[in-house]
VOLUM-119133 format. One record per atom (N, C-alpha, C): x negated, y, z negated; atom name. Coordinates in Angstrom, 3 decimals. Layout:
N
@u->X; v->Y; w->Z; atom->CA
...
END
This chain:
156
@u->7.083; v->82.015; w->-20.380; atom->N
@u->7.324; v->82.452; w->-19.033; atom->CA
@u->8.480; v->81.676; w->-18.444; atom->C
@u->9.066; v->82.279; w->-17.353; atom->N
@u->10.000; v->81.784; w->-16.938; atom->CA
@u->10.068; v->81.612; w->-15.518; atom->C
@u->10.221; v->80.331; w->-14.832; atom->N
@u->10.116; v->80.249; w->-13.188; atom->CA
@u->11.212; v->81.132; w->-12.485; atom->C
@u->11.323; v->81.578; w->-11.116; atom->N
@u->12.033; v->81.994; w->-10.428; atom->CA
@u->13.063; v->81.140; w->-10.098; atom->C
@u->12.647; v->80.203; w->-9.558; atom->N
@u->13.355; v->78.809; w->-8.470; atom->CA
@u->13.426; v->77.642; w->-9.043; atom->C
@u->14.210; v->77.475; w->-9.652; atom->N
@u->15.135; v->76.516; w->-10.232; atom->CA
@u->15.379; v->75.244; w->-9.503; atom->C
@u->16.341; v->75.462; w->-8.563; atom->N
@u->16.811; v->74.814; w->-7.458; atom->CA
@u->16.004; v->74.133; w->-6.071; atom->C
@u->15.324; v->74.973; w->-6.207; atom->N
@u->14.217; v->74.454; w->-4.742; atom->CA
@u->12.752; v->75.103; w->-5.404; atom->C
@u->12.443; v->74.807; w->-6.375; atom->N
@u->10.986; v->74.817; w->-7.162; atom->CA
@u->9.750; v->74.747; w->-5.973; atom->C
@u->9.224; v->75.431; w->-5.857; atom->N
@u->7.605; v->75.418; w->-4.782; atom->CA
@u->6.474; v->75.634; w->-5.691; atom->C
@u->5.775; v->74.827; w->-5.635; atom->N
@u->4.721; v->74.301; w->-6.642; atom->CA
@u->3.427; v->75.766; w->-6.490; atom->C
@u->3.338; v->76.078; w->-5.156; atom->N
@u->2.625; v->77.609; w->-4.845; atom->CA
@u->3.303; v->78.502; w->-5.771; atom->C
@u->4.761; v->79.025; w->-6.196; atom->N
@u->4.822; v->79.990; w->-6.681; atom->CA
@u->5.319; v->79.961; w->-7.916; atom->C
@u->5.139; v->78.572; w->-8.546; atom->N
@u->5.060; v->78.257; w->-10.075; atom->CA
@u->3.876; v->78.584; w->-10.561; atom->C
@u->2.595; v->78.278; w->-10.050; atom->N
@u->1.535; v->77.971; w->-10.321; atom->CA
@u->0.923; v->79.211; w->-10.518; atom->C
@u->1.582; v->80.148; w->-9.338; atom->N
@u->1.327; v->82.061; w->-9.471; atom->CA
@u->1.863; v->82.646; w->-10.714; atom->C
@u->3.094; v->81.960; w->-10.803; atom->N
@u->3.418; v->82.231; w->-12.216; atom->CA
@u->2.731; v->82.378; w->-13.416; atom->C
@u->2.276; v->80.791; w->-13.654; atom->N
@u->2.400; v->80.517; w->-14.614; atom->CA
@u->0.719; v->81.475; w->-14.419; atom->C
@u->-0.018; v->81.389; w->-13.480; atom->N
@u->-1.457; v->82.432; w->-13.738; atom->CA
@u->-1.546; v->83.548; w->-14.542; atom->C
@u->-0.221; v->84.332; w->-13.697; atom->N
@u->-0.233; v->85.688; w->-13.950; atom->CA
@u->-0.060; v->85.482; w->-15.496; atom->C
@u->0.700; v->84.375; w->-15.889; atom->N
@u->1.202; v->84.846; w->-17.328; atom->CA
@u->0.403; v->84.642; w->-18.021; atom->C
@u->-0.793; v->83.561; w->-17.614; atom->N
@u->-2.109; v->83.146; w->-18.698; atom->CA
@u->-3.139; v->84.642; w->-18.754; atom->C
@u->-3.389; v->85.279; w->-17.506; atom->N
@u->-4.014; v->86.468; w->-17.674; atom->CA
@u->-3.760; v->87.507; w->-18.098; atom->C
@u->-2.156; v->87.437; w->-18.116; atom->N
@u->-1.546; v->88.774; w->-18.824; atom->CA
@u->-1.610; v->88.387; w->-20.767; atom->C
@u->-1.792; v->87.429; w->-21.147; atom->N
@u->-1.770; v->87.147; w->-22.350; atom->CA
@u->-2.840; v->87.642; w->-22.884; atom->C
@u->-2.224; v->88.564; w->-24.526; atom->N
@u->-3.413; v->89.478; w->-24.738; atom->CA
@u->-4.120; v->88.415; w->-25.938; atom->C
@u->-3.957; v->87.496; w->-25.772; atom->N
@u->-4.896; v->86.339; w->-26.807; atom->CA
@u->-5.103; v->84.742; w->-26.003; atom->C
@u->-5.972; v->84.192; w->-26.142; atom->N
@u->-5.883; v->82.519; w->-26.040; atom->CA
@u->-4.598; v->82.552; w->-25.790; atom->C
@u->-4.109; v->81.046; w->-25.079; atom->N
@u->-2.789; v->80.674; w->-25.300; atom->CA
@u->-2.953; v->78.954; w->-25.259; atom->C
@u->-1.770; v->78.742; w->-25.516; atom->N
@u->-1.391; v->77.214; w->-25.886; atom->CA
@u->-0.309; v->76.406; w->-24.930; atom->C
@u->-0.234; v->76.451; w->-23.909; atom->N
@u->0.226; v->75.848; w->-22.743; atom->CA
@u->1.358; v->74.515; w->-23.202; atom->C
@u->2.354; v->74.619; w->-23.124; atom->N
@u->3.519; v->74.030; w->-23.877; atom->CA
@u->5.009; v->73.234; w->-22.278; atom->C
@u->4.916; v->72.392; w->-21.595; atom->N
@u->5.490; v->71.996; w->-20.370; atom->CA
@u->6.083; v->70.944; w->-20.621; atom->C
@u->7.527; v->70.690; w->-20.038; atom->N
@u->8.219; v->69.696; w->-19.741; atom->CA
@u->8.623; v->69.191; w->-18.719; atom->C
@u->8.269; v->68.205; w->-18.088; atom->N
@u->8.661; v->67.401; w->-16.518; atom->CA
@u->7.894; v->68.339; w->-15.693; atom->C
@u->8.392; v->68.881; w->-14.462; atom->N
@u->7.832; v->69.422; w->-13.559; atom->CA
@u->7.101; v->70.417; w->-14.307; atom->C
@u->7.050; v->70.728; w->-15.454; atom->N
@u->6.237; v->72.084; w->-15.545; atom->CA
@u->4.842; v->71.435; w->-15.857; atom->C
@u->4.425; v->70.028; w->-16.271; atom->N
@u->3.436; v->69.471; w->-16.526; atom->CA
@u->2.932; v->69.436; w->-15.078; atom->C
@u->3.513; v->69.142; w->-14.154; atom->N
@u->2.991; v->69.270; w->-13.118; atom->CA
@u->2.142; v->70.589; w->-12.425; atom->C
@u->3.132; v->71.250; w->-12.570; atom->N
@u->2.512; v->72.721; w->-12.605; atom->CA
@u->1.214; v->73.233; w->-13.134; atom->C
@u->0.678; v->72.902; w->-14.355; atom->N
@u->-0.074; v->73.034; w->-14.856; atom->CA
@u->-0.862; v->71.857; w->-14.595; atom->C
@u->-1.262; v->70.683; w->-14.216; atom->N
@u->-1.688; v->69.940; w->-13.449; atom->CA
@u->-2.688; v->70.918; w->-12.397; atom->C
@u->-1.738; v->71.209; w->-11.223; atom->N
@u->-2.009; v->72.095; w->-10.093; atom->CA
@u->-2.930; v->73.224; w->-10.380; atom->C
@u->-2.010; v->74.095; w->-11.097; atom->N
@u->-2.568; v->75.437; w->-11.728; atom->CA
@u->-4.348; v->74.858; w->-12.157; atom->C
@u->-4.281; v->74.418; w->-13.340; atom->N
@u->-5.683; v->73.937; w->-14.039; atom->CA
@u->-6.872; v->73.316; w->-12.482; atom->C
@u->-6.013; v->72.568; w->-11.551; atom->N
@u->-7.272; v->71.932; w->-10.698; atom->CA
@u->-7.717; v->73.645; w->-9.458; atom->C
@u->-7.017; v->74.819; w->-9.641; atom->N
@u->-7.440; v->76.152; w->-8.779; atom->CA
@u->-7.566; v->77.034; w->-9.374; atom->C
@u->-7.668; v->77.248; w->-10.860; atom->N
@u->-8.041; v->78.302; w->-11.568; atom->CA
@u->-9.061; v->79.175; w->-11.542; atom->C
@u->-9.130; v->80.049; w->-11.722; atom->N
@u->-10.743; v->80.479; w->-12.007; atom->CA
@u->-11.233; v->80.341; w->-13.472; atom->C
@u->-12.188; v->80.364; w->-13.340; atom->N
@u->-13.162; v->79.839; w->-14.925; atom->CA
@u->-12.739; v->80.384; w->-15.806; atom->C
@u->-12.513; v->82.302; w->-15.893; atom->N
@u->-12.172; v->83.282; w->-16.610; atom->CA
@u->-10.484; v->82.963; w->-16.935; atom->C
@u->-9.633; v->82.723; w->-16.131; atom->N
@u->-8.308; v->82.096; w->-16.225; atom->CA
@u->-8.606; v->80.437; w->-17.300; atom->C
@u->-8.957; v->79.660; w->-17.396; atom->N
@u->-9.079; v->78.586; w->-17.872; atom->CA
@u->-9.687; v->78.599; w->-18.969; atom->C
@u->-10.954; v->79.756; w->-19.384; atom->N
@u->-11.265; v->80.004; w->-20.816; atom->CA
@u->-10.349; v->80.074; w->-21.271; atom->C
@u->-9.235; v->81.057; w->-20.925; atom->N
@u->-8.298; v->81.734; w->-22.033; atom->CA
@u->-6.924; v->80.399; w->-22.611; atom->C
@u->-7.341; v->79.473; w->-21.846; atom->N
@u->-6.603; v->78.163; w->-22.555; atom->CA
@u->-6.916; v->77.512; w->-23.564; atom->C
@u->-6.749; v->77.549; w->-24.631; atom->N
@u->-6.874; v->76.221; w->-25.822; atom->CA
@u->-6.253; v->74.923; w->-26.008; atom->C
@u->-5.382; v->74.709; w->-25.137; atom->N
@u->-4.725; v->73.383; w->-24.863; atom->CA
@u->-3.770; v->73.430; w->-23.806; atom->C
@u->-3.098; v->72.447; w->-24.260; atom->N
@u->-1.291; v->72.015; w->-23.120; atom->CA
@u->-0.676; v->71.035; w->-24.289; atom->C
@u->0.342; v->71.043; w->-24.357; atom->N
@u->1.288; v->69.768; w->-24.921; atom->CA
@u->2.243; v->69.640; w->-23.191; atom->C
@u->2.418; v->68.617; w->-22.920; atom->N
@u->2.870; v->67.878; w->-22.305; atom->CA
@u->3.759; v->66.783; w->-22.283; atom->C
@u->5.112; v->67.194; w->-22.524; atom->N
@u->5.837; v->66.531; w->-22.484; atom->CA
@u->6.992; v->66.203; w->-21.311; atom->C
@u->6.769; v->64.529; w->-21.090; atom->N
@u->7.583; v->63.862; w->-20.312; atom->CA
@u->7.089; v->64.608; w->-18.998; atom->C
@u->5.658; v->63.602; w->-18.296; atom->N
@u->5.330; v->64.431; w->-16.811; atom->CA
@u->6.443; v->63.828; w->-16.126; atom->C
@u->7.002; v->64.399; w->-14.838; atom->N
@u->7.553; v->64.059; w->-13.915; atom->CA
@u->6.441; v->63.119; w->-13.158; atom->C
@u->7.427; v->62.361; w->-12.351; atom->N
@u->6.252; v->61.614; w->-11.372; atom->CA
@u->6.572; v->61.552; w->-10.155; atom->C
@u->5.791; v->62.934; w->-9.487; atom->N
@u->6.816; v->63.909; w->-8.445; atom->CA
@u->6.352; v->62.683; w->-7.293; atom->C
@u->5.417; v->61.843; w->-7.266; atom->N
@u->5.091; v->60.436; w->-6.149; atom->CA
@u->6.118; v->59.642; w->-6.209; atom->C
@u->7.099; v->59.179; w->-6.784; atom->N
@u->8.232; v->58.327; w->-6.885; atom->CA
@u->9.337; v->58.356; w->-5.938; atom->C
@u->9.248; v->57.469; w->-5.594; atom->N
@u->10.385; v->57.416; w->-4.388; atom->CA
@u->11.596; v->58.008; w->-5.002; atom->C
@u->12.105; v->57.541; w->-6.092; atom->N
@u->13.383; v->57.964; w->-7.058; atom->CA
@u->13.450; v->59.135; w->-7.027; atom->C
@u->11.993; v->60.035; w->-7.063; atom->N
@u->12.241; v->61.900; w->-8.021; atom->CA
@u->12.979; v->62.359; w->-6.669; atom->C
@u->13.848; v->63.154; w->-7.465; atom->N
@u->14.959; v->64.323; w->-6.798; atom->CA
@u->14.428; v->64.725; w->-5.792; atom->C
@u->15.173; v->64.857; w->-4.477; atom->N
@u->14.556; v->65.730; w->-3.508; atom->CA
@u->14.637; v->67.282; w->-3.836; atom->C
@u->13.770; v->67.895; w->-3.066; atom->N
@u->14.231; v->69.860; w->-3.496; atom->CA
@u->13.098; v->70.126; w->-4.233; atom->C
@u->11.684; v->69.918; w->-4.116; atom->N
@u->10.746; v->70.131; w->-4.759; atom->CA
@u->9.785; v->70.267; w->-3.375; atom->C
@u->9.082; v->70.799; w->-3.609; atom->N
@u->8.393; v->71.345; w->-2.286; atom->CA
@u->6.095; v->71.566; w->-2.838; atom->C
@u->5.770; v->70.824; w->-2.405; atom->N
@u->4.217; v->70.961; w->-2.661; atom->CA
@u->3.894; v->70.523; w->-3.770; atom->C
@u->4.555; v->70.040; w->-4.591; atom->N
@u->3.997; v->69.392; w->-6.652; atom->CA
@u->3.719; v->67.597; w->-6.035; atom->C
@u->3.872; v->67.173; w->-4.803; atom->N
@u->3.353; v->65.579; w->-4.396; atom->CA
@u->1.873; v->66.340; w->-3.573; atom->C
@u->0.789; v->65.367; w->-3.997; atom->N
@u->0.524; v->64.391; w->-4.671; atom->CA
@u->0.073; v->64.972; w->-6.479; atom->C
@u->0.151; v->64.293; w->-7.371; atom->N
@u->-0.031; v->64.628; w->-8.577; atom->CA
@u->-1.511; v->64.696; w->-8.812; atom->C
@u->-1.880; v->66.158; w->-9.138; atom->N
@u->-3.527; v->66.066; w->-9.633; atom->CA
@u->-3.775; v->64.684; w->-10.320; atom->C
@u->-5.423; v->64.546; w->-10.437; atom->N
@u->-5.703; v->63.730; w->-10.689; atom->CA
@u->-7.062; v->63.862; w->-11.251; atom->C
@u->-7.147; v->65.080; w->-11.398; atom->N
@u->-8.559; v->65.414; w->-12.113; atom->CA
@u->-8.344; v->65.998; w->-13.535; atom->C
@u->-9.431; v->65.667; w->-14.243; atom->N
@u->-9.832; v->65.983; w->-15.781; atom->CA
@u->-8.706; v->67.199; w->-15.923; atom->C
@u->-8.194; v->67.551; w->-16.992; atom->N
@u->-8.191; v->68.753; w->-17.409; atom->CA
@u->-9.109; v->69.646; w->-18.344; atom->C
@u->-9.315; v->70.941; w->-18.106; atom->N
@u->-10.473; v->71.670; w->-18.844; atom->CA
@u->-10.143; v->72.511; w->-19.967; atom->C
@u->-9.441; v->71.554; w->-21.146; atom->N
@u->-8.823; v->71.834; w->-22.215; atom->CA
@u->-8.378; v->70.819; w->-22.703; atom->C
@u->-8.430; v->70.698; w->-23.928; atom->N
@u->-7.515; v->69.566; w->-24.757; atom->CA
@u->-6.270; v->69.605; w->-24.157; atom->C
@u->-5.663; v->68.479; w->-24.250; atom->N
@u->-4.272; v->68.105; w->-23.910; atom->CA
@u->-3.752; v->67.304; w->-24.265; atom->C
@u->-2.310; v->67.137; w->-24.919; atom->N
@u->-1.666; v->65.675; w->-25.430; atom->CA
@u->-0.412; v->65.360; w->-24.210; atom->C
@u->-0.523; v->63.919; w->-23.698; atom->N
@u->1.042; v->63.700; w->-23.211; atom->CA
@u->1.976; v->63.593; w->-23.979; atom->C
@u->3.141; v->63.695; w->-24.171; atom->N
@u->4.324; v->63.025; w->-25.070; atom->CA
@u->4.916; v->61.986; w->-23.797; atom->C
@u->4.895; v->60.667; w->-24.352; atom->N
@u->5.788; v->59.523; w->-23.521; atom->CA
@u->6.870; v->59.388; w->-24.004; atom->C
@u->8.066; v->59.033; w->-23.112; atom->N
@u->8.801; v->58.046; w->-24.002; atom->CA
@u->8.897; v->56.756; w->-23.052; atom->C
@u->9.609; v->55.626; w->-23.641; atom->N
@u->9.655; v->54.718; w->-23.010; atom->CA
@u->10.507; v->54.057; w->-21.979; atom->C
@u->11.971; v->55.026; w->-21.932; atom->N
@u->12.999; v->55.035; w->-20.887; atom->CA
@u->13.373; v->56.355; w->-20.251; atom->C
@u->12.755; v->56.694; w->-19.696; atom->N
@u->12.814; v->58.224; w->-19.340; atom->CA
@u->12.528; v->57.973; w->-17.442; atom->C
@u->13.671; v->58.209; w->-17.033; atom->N
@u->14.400; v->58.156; w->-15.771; atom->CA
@u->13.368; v->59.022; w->-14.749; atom->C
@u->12.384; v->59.653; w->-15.222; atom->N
@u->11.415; v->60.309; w->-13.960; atom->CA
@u->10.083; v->59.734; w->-14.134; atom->C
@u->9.841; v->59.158; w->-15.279; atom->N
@u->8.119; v->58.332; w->-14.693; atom->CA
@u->8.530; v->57.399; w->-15.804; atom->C
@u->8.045; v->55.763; w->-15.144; atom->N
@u->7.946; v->55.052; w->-15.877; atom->CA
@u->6.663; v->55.328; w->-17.032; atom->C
@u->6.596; v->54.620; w->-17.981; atom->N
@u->5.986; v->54.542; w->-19.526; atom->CA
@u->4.209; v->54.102; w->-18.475; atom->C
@u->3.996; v->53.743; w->-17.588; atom->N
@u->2.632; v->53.119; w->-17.222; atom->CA
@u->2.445; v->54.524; w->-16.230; atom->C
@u->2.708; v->55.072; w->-15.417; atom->N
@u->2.809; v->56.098; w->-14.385; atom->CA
@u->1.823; v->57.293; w->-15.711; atom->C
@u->3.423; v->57.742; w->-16.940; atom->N
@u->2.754; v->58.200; w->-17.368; atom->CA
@u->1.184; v->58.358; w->-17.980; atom->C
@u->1.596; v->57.386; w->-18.764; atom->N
@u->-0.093; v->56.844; w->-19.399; atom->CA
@u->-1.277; v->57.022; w->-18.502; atom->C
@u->-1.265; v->56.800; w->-16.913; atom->N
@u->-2.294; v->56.764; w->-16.217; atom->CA
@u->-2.250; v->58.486; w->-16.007; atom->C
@u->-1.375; v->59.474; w->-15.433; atom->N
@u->-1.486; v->60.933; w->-15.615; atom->CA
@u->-2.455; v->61.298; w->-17.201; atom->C
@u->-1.931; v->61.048; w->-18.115; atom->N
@u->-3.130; v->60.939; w->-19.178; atom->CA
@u->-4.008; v->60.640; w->-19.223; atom->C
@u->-4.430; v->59.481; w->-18.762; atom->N
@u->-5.848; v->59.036; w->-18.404; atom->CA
@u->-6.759; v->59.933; w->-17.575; atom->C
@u->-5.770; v->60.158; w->-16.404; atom->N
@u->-6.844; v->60.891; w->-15.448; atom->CA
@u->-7.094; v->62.305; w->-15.845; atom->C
@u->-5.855; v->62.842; w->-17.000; atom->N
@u->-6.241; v->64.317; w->-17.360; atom->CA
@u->-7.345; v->64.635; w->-18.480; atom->C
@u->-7.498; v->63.426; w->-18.874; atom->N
@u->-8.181; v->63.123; w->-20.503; atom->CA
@u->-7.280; v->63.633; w->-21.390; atom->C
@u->-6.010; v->63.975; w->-21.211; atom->N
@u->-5.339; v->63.463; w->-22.455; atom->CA
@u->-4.751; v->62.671; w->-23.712; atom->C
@u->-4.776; v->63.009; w->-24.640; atom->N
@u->-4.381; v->61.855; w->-25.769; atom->CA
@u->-2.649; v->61.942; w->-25.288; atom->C
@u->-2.554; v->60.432; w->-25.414; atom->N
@u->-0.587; v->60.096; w->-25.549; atom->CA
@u->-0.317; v->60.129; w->-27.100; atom->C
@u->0.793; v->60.227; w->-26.294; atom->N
@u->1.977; v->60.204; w->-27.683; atom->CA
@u->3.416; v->59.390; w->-27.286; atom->C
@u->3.526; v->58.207; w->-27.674; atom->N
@u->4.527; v->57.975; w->-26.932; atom->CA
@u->5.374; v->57.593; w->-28.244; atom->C
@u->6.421; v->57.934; w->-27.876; atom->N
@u->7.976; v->58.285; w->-29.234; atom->CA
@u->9.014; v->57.839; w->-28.999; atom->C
@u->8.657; v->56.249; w->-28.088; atom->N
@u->9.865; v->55.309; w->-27.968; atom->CA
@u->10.977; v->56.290; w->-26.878; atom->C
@u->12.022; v->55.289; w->-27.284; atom->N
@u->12.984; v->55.037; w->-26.147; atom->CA
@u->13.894; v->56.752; w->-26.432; atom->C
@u->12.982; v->57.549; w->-25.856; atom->N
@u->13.873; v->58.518; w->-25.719; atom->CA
@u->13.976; v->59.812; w->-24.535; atom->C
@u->14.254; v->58.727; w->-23.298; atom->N
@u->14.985; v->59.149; w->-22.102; atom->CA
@u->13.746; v->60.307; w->-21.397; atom->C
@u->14.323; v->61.700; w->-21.325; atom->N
@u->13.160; v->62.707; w->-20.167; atom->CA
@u->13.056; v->63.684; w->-21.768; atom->C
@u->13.105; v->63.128; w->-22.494; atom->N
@u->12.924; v->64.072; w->-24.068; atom->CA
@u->13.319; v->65.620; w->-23.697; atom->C
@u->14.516; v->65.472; w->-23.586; atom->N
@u->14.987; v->67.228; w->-23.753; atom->CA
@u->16.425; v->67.339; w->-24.833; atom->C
@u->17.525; v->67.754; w->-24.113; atom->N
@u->18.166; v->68.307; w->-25.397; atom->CA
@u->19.188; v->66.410; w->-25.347; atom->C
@u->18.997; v->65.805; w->-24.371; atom->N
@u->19.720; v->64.560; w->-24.400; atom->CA
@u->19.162; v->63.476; w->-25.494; atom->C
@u->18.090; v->64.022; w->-25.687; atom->N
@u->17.417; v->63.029; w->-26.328; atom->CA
@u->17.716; v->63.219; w->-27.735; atom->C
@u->18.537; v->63.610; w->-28.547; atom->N
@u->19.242; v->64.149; w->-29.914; atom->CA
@u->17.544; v->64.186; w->-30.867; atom->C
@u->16.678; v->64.871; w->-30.191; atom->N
@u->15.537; v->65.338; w->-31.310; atom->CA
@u->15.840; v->67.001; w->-32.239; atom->C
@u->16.476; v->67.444; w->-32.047; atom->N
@u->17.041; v->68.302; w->-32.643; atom->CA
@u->16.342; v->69.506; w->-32.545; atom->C
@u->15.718; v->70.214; w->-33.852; atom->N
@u->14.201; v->70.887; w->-33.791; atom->CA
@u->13.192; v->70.120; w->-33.445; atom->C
@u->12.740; v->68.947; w->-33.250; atom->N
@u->11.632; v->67.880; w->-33.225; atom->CA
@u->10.558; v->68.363; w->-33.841; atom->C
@u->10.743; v->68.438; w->-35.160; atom->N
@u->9.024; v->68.854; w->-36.171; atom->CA
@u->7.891; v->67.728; w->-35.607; atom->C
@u->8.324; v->66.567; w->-35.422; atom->N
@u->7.174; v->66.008; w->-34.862; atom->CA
@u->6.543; v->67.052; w->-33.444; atom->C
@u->7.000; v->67.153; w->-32.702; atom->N
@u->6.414; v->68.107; w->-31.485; atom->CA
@u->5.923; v->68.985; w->-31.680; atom->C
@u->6.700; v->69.996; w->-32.840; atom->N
@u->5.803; v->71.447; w->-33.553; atom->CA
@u->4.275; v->70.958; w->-34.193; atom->C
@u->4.228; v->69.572; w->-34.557; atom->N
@u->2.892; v->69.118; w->-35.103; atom->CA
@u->1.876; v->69.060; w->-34.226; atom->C
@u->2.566; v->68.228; w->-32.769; atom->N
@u->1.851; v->68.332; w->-32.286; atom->CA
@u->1.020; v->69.726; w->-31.396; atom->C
@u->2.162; v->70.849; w->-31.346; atom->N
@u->1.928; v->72.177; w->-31.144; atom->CA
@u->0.857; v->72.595; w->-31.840; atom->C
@u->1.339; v->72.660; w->-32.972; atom->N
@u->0.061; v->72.984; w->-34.239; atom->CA
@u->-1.184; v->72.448; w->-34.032; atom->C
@u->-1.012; v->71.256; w->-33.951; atom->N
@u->-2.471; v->70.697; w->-33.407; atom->CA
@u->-3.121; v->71.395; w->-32.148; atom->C
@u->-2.789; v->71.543; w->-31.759; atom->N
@u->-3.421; v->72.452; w->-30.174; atom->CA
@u->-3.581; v->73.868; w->-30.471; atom->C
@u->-2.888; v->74.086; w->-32.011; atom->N
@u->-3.217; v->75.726; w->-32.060; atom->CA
@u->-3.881; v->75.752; w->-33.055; atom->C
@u->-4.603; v->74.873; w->-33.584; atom->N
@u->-5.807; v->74.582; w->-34.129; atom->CA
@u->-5.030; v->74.246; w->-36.119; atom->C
@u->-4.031; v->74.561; w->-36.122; atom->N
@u->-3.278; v->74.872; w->-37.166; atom->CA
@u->-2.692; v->72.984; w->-38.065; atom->C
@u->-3.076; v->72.053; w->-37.175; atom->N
@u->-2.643; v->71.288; w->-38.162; atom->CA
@u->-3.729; v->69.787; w->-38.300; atom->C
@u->-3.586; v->69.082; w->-38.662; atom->N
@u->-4.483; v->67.869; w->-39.067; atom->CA
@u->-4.315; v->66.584; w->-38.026; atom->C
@u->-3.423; v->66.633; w->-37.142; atom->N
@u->-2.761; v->65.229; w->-36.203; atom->CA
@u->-1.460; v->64.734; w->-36.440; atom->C
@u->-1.281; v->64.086; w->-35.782; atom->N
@u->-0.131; v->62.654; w->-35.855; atom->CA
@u->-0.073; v->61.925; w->-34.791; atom->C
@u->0.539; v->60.702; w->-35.025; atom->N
@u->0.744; v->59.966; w->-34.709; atom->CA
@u->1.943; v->59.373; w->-34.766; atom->C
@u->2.423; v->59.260; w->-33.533; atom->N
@u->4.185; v->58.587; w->-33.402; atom->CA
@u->4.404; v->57.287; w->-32.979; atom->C
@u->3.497; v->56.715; w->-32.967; atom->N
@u->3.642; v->55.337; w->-31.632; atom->CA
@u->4.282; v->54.557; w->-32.491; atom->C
END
């Protein structure tokens, strides 16, 4: 799926989004977010309905934003304060350890409170295309794992 608002992101009509797209899916799905979109799904997961939240089998989560930070970008509208309740699905974070929108402890505690397992993969920035991971087969593993398709790993 793809957001509307780019530029001035509103956490209300991400979250509509990303619904519609979990209910329109004609199978399970596997919930896959980077920075603000972890947030999103944060949100989304704590107002779902039950029937919306069955149809989840996980999240991979990589690099949450830590939309509470004095630092994060202005132009974001309703994603402060950051859920803080369980999530109702498996979930992995991906950390890294210099990554300019949540420090390495910020993250870890968003994991904690979601019951997610971390993954943290060293010093590599907000892990997107800056981060020279290329295809990142490690990440597809961890994909796989959430789509029931592989055995684990471990990056730390």
């Amino acid at each position: 799926m793809e957001q509307s608002d780019w530029e001035t992101p509103a956490c209300a009509n991400w979250v509509a989004t990303l619904d519609r797209a979990v209910l329109a899916a004609p199978r399970p799905v596997v919930l896959a977010a980077h920075s603000l979109g972890c947030a999103t799904i944060a949100h989304w997961a704590a107002q779902a309905t039950p029937a919306a939240l069955a149809r989840v089998r996980g999240a991979l989560l990589v690099a949450p934003s830590d939309v509470e930070a004095v630092s994060y970008p202005p132009g974001t509208i309703g994603f402060a304060p950051m859920p803080d309740a369980p999530l109702p699905f498996p979930s992995i974070v991906v950390v890294s350890t210099n990554d300019e929108y949540v420090t390495p402890e910020r993250a870890r505690e968003f994991a904690r409170r979601w019951g997610s397992r971390v993954v943290d993969i060293g010093a590599r920035g907000h892990i997107n295309s800056a981060s020279t991971l290329g295809d990142w087969p490690s990440g597809q593993r961890l994909l796989d794992e959430l789509l029931g398709g592989g055995q684990g790993v471990n990056e730390q």
